[in-house]
VEXLO-247972 format. One line per 5 residues: their letters; for each residue x, y, z of N, C-alpha, C. Coordinates in steps of 0.02 Angstrom, whole numbers. Each point is the difference from the previous one (the first is absolute). Last residue first. Example, Ala and Ser with C-alpha at 12.3 -4.5 7.8 and 13.67 -1.06 7.14 Angstrom:
residues 2
SA> 642 -112 354 42 59 3 -39 55 37; 15 -286 -4 -45 59 0 45 60 0
end
This chain:
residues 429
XXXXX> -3520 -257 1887 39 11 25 35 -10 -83; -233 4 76 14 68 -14 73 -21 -30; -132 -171 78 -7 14 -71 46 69 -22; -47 -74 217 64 -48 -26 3 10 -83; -191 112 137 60 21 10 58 -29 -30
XXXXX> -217 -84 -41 13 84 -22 70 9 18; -44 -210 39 -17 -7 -64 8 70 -17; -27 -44 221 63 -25 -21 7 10 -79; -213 44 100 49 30 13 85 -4 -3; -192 -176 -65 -8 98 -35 61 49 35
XXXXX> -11 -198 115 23 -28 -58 -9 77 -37; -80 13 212 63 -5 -13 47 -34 -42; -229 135 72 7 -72 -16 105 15 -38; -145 144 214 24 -5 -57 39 -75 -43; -234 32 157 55 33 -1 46 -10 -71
XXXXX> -222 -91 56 33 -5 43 63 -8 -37; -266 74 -27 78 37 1 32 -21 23; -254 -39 -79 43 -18 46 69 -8 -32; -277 78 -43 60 0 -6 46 -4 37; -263 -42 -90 33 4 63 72 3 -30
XXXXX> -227 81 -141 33 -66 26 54 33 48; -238 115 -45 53 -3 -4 47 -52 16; -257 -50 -73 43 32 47 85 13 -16; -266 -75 -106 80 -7 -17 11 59 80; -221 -166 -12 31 61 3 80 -6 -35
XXXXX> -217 -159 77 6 31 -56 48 63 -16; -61 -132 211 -12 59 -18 -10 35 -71; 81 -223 68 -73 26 8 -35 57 -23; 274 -37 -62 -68 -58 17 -78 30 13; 215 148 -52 -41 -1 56 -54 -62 31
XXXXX> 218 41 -155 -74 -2 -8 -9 -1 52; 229 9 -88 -19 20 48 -69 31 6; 235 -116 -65 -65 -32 -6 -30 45 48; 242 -15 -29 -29 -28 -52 -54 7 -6; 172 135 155 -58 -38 7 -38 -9 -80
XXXXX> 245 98 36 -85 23 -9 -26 -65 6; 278 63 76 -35 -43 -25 -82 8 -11; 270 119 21 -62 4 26 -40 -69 -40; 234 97 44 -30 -60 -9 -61 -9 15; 178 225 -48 -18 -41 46 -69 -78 -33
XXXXX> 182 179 -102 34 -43 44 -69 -65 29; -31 201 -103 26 -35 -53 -1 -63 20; -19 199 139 -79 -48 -2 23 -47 -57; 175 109 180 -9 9 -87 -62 -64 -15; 91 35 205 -54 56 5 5 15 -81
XXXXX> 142 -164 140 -53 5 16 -58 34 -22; 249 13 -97 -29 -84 20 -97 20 28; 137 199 -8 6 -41 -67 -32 -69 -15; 29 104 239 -69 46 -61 -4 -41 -41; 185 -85 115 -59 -18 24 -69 33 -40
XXXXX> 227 103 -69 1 -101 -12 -69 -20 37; 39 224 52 -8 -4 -50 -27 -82 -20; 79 34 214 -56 24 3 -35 1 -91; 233 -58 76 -33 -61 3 -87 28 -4; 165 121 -145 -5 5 79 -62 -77 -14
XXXXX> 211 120 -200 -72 -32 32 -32 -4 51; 209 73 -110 -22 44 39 -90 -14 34; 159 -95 -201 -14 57 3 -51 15 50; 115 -204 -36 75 63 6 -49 54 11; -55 -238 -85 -2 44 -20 31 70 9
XXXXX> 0 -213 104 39 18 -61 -2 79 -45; -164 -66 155 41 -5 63 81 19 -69; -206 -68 -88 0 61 27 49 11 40; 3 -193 -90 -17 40 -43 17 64 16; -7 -161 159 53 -12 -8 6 79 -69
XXXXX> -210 -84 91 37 68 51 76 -15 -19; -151 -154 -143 -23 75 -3 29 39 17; 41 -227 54 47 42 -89 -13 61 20; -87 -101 171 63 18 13 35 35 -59; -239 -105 -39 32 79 46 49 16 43
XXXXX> -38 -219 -104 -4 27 -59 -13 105 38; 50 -180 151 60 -15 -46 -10 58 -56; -164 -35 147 48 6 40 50 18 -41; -224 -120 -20 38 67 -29 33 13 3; -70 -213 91 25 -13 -63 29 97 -40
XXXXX> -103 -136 258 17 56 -33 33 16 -63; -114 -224 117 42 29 -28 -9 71 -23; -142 -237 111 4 82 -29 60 31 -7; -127 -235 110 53 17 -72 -8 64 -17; -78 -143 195 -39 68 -48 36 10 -71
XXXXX> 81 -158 188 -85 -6 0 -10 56 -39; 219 -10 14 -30 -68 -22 -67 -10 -9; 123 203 76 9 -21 -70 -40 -69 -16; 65 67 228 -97 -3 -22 2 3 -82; 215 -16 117 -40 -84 -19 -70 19 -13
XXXXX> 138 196 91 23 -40 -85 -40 -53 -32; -58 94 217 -17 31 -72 48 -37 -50; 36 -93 214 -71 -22 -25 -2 53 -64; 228 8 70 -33 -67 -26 -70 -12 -9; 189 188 91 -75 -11 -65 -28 -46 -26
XXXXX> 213 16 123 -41 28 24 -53 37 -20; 126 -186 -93 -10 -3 108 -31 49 2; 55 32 -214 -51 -69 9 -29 0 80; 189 142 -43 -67 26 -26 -37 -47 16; 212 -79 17 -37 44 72 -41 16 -21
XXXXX> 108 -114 -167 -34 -42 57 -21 56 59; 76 115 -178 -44 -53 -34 -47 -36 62; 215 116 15 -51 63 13 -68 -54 -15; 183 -127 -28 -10 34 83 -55 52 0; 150 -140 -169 -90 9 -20 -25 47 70
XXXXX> 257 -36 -2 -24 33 -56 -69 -4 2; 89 -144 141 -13 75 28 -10 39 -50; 68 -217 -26 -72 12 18 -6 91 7; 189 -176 -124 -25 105 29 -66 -8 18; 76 -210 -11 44 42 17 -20 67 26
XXXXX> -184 -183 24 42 47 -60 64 19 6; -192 -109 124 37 -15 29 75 25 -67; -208 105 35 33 4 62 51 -34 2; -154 -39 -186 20 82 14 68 -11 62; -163 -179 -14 56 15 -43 40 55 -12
XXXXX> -179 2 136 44 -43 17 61 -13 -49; -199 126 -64 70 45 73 47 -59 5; -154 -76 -155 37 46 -9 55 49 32; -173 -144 65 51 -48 -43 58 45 -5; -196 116 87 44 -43 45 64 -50 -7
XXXXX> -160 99 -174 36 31 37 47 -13 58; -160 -146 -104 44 36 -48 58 21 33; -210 -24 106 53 -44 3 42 1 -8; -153 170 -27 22 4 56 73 -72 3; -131 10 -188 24 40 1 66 23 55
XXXXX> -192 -135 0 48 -28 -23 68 16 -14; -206 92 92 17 -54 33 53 -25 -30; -114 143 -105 29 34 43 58 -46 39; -64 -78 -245 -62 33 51 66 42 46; 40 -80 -194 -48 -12 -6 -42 48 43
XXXXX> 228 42 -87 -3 -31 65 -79 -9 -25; 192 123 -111 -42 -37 -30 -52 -37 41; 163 134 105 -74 31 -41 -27 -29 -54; 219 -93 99 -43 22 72 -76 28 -38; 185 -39 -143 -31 -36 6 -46 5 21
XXXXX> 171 169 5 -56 -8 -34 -65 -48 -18; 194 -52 162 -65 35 -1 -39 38 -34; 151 -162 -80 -43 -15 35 -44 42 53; 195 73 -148 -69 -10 -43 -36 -42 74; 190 119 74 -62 28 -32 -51 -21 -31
XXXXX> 162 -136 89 -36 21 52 -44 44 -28; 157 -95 -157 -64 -31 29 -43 29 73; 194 123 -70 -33 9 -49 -81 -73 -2; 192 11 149 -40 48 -6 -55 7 -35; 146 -167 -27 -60 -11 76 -30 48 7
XXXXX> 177 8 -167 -63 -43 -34 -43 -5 75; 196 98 27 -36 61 -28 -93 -39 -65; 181 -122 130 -22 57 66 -66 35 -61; 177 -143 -96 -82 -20 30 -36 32 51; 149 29 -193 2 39 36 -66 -21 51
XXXXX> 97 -78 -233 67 16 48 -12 40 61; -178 -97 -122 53 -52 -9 65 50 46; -186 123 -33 -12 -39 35 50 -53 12; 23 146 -178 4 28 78 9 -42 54; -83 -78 -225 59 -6 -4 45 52 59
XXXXX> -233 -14 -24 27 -73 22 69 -1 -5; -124 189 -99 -8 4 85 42 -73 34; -1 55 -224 59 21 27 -12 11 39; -142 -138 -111 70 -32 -8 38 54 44; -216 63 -12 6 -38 26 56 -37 21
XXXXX> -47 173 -170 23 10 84 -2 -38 45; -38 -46 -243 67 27 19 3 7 106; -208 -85 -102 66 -41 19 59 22 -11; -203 129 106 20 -13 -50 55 -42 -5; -185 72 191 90 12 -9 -8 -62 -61
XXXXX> -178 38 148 5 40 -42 57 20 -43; -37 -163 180 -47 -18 -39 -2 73 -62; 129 44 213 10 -68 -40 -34 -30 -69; 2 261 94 -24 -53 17 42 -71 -31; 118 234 31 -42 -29 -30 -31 -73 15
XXXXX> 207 143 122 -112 -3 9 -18 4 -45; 213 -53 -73 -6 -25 80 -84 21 15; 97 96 -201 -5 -65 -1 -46 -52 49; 58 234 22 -48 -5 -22 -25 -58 -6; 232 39 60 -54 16 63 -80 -17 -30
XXXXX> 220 -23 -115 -25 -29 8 -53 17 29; 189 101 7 -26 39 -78 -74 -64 6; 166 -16 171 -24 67 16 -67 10 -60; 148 -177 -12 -43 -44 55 -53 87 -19; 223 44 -96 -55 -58 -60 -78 3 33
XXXXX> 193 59 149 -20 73 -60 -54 -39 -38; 101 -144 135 -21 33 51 -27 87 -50; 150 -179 -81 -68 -17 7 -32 47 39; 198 88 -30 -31 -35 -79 -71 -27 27; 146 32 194 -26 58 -48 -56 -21 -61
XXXXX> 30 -210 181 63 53 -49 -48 70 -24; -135 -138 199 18 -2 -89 57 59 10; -131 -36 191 29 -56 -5 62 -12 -70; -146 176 89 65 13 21 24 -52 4; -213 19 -85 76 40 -50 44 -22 34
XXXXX> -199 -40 96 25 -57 -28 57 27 -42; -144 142 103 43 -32 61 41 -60 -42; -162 120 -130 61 53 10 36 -39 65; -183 -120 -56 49 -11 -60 50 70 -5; -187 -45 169 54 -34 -14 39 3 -52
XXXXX> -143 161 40 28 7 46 88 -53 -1; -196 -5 -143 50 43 -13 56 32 44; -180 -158 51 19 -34 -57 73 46 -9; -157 95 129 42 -45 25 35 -35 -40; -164 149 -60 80 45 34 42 -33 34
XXXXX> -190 -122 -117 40 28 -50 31 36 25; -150 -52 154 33 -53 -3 48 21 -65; -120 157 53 45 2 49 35 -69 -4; -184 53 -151 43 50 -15 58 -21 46; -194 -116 18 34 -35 -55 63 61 7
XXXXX> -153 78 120 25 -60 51 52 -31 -43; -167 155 -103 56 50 72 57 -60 35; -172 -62 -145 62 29 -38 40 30 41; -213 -85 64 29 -53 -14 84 36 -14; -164 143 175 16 -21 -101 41 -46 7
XXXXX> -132 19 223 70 4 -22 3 -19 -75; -237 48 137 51 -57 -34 51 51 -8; -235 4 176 61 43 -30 56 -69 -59; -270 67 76 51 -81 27 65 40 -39; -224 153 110 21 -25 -48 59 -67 -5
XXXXX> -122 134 176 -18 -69 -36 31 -2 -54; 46 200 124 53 -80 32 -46 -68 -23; 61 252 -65 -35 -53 -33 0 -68 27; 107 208 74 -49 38 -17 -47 -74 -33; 173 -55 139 -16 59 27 -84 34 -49
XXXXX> 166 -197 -82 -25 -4 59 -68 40 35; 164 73 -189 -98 -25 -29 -43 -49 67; 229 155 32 -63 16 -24 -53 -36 -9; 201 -92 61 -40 17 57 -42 41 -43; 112 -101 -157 -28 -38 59 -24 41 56
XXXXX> 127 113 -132 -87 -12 -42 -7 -70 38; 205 89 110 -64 59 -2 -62 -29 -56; 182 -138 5 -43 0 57 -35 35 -17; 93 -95 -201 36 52 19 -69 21 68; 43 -197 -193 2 -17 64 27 71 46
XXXXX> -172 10 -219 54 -30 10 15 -1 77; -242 -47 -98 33 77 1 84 -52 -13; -308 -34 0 104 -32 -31 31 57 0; -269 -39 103 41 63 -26 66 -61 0; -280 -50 6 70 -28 8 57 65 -24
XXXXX> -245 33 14 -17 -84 50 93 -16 1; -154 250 -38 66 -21 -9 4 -74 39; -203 124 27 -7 -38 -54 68 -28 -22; -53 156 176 -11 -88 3 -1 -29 -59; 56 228 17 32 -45 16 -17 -55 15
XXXXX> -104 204 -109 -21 -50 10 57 -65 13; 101 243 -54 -64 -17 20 -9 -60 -16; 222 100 70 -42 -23 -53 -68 -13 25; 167 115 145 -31 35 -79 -59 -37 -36; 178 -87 146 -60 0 48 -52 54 -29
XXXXX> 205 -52 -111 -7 -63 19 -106 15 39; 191 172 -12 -7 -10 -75 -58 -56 12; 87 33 198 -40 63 -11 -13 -17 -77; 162 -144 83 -61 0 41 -73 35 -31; 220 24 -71 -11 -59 -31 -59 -5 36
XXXXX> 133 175 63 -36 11 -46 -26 -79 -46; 98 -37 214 -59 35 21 -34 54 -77; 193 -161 -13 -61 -23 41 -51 49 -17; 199 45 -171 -13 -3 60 -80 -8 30; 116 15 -232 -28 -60 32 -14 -1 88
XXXXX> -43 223 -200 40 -47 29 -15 -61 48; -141 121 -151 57 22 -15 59 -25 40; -182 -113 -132 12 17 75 48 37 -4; -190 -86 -187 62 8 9 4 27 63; -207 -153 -123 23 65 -1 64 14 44
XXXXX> -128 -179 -146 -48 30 47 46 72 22; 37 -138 -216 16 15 38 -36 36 45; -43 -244 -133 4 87 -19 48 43 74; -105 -259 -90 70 23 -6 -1 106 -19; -160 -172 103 -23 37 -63 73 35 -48
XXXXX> -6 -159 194 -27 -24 -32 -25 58 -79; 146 92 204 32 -70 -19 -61 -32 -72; 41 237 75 -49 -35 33 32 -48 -69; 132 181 155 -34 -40 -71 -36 -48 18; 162 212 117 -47 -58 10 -15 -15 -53
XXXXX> 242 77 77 -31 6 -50 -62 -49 0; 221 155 135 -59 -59 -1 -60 20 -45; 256 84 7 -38 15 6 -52 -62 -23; 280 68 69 -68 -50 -16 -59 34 8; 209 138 -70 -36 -15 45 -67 -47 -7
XXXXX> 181 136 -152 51 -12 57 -43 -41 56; -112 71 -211 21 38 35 52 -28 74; -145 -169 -81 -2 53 -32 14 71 19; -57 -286 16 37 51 20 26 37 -30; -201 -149 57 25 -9 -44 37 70 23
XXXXX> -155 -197 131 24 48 -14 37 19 -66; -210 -140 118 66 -15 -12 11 63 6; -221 -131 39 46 38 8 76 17 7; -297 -92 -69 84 -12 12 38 60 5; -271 -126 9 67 70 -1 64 -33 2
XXXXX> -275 -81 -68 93 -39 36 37 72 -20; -221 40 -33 -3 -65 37 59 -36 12; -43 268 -29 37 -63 -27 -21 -38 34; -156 213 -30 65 -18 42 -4 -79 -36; -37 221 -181 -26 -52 54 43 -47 51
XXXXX> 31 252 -69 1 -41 -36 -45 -49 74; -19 254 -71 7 -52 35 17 -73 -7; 2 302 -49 22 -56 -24 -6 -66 50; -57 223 49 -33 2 -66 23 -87 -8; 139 115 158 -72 15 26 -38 -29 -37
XXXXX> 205 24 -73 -6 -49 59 -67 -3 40; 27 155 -183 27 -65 -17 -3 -41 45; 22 222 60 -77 -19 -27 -8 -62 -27; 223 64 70 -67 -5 63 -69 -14 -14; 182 32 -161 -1 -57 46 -45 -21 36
XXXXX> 4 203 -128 -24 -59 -21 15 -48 34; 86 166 87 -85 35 18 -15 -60 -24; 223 19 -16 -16 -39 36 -76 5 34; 87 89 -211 15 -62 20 -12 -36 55; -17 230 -25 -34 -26 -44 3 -88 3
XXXXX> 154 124 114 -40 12 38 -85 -35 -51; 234 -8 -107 -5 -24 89 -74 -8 25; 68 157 -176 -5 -74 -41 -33 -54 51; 55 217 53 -66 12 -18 -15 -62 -28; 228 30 75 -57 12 58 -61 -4 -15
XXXXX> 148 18 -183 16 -56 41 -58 -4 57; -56 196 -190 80 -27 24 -31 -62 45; -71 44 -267 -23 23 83 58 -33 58; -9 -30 -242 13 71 4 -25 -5 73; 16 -186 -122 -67 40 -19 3 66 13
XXXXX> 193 -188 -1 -54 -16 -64 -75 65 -3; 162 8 177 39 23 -50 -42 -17 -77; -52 -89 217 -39 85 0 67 30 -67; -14 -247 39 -79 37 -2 -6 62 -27; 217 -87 55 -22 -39 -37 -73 52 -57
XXXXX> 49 -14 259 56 37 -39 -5 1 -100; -125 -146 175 -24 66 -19 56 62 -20; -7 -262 -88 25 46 62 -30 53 -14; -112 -213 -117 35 46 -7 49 52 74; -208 -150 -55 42 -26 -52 67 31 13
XXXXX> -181 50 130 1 -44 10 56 -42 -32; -88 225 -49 63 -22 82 1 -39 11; -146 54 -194 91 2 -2 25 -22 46; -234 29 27 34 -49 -58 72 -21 10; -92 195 106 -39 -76 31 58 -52 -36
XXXXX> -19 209 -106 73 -12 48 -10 -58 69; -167 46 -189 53 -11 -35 54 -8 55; -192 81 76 -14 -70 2 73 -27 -40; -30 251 41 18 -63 46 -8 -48 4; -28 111 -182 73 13 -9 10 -64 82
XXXXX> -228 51 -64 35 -49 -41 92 -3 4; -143 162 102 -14 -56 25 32 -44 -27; 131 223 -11 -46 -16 -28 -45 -75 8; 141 205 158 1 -53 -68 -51 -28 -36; 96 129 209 -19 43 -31 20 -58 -76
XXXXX> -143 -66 228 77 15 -31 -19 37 -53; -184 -54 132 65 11 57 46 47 -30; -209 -86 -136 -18 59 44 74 6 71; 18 -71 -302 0 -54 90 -13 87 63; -75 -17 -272 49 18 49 10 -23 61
XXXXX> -176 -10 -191 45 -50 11 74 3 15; -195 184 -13 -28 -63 -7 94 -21 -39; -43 201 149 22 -8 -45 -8 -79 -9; -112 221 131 35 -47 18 12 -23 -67; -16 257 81 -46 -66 -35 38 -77 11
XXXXX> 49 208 165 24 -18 -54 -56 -50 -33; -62 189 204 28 -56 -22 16 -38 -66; -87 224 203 16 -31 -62 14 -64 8; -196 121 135 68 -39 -2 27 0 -64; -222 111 82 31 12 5 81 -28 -10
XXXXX> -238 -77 38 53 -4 72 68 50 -27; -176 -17 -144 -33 -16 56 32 16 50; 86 35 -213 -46 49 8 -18 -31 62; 211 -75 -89 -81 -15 5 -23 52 25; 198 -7 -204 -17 5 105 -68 -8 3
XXXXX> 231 -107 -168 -83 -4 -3 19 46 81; 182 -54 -201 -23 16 63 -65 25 -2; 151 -157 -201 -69 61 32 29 -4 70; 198 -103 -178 -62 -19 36 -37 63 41; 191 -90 -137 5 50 3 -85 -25 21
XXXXX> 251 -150 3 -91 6 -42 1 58 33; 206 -149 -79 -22 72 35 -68 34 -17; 176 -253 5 -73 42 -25 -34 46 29; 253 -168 -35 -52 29 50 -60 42 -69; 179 -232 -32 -73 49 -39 -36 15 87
XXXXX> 237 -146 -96 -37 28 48 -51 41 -19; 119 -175 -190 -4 49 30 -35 14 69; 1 -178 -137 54 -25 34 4 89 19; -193 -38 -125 29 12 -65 87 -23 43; -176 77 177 -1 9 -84 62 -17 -52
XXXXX> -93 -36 294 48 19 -50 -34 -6 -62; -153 48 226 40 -44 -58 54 26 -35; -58 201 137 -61 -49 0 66 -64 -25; -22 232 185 22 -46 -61 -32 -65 -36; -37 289 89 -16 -65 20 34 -54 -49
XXXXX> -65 274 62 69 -33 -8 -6 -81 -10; -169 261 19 45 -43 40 38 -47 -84; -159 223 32 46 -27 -26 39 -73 31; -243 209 -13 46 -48 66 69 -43 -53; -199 230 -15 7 -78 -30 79 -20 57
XXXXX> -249 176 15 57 -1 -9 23 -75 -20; -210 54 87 57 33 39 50 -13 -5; -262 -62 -69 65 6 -28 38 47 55; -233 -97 89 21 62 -71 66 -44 -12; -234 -115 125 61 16 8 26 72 -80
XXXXX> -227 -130 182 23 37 -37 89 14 -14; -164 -185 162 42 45 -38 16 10 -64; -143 -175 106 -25 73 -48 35 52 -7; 61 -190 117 -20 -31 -42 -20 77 -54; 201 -15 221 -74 15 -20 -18 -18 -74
XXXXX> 219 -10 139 -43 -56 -57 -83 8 1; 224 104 89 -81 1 45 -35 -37 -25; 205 -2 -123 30 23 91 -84 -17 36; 20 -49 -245 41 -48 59 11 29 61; -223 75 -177 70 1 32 29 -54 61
XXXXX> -150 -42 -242 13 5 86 56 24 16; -34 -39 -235 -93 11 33 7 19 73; 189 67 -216 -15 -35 73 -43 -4 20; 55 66 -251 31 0 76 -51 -19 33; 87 -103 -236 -43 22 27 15 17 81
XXXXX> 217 -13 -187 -69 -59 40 -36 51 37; 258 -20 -125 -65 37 -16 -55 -32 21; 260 92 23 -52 -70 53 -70 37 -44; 265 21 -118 -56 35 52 -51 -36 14; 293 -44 -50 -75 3 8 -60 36 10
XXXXX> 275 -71 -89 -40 55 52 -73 5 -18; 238 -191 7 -61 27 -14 -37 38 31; 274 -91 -18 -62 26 34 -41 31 -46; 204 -180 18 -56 28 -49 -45 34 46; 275 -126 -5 -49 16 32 -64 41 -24
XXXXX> 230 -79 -83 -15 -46 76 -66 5 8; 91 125 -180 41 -51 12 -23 -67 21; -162 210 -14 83 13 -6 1 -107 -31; -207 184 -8 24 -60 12 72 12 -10; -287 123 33 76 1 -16 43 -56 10
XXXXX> -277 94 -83 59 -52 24 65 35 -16; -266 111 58 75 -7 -51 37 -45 33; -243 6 23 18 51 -58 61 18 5; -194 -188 40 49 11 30 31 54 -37; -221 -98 152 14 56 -81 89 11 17
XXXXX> -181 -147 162 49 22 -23 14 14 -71; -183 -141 99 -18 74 -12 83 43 32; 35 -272 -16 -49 23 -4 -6 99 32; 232 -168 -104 -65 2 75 -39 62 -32; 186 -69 -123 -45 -59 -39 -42 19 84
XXXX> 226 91 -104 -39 -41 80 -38 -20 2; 24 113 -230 95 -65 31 -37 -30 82; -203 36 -180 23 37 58 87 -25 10; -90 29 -263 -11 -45 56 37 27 62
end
């Protein structure tokens, strides 16, 4: 049986160390109907000798495997030219084997190209450049469908926020930014095709994606994620209860610290141990029981029926707020509101929520842990351009009615589903 297993190659001696296996070949296949220089049809050709090259293919066996084929020289009698036979499943650039470059497609996605060229024998630069030919063809080739609710968040990776679109209802990932600045938030944004169809984008409270979807989407109705808002009232909560130490002896003031979790847990979710030892705080610390009601009633705030009520709520809420000791602890809380109050409150009329957020932070936390040399360009390939990944859906039904006909059914890609993908990667660990 063939060890390389490719077509009109004869292989006639293997060598192998340690690390590494080279195979020596001879090309055995019918010559040439056309020459490639004049490509006359009725040329005539002879023999002129044989040619040797070098090429790498797949690993074998966790070994490298080059392959030293020994191949014809052809001259045409018409025009006179030499030229080498060509070699069925050699890449016509590199000196490798097609399959070796689809294999380093593969890899770079999973992998550093450092990584790469030690698993196949080819140096770094050649890993690079392969890699980013597939990108390009990938981005060209690959479409997903546009989101009827986008969202946009971020997730941080490499020392740097990076914005992250998704399409809210199919829970997948539409596709990654390399950074949050305006004007590349613009340009990512004004890409997508069929923008009318985006009716609502939820982002968090960071301007530049306000002035983007203004600018590039200005029908759309913008919301403020519910969670983005719950999050800052919990930096208030926490705000207060490190201002409230400096009321407590040591002792308590070490205990209060170990508590924190306690404290933003919901009310209604608190077990009757924790209940007894949130109340038993409360009893010696009523500052730190007002706080702690200020949080649950605006969690309240989103139980709200409607908008209108909501809005009320709220107002209850500042007011009380304000008249607090530590008001100033919720401060980042009440200015946001002031100065986001219609997107926050469009939560009410749409209810949409960015819910990924959380489960691709694990992901860039993973990688970001990982230590080995990842690039936010990799992490984006990895995510976007592994077909494993993506969420396609086939048209159920696809008669032609009248016509009597089968037709090809319709297919729709929208992007990478992000339960499958959590499930591969969180699985690895």
């Amino acid at each position: 049986m063939s060890l390389l297993q490719l077509p009109n190659l004869k292989e006639i001696e293997l060598q192998e160390n340690e690390n590494d296996m080279l195979v020596k070949v001879e090309c055995e296949q019918a010559p040439p109907f056309v020459c490639p220089k004049c490509g006359d049809l009725e040329a005539t050709f002879y023999k002129h000798g044989n040619n040797t090259i070098q090429v790498m293919d797949i690993p074998i066996s966790g070994k490298r495997v080059g392959i030293k084929i020994k191949r014809k020289r052809y001259k045409c009698r018409s025009c006179g030219s030499t030229f080498n036979e060509s070699v069925k499943g050699t890449h016509e650039k590199r000196k490798m084997t097609d399959r070796l470059v689809t294999y380093i497609e593969k890899q770079a996605i999973k992998s550093t190209f450092t990584e790469v060229s030690r698993l196949v024998g080819v140096d770094e630069g050649t890993i690079r450049n392969i890699f980013s030919e597939y990108v390009e063809r990938a981005e060209s080739e690959i479409t997903f469908q546009t989101p009827r609710i986008l969202g946009i968040d971020e997730i941080h990776f490499n020392r740097k926020y990076r914005p992250i679109l998704t399409n809210i209802h199919e829970r997948t990932i539409y596709d990654m930014v390399e950074n949050r600045n305006k004007e590349t938030v613009i340009a990512r944004l004004s890409r997508i095709p069929n923008k009318h169809l985006i009716q609502v984008v939820t982002t968090n409270m960071w301007k530049p994606y306000k002035d983007a979807v203004n600018q590039v989407l200005p029908h759309a109705v913008l919301v403020i994620d519910k969670f983005h808002v719950i999050r800052m009232v919990n930096e208030g909560l926490e705000n207060c209860r490190k201002a409230i130490k400096g009321d407590m002896t040591q002792a308590a003031a070490k205990r209060l610290k170990g508590e924190r979790l306690l404290l933003l847990k919901r009310y209604k979710d608190l077990d009757e141990k924790g209940l007894f030892k949130l109340h038993g705080w409360f009893d010696d610390f009523p500052d730190l029981r007002e706080a702690y009601l200020l949080k649950e009633l605006f969690y309240g705030i989103y139980d709200a029926p409607t908008r209108y009520v909501a809005e009320q709520l709220f107002e209850k809420w500042l007011e009380r707020c304000l008249q607090f000791k530590f008001a100033n602890c919720f401060g980042a809380i009440t200015s946001s509101v002031g100065n986001w109050h219609y997107e926050i409150f469009n939560y009410f009329d749409y209810r949409v929520t960015n819910t990924l957020t959380e489960a691709l932070n694990n992901l860039a936390r993973k990688y970001d842990q990982a230590g080995r040399g990842y690039t936010f360009k990799m992490l984006r390939a990895n995510m976007m351009y592994n077909t494993n990944f993506h969420k396609v859906k086939v048209e159920r039904f696809n008669y032609e009615g009248m016509l009597g006909m089968i037709r090809q059914p319709q297919k729709w890609n929208y992007g990478i589903d992000v339960s499958t993908l959590c499930d591969k990667w969180l699985a690895e660990d």
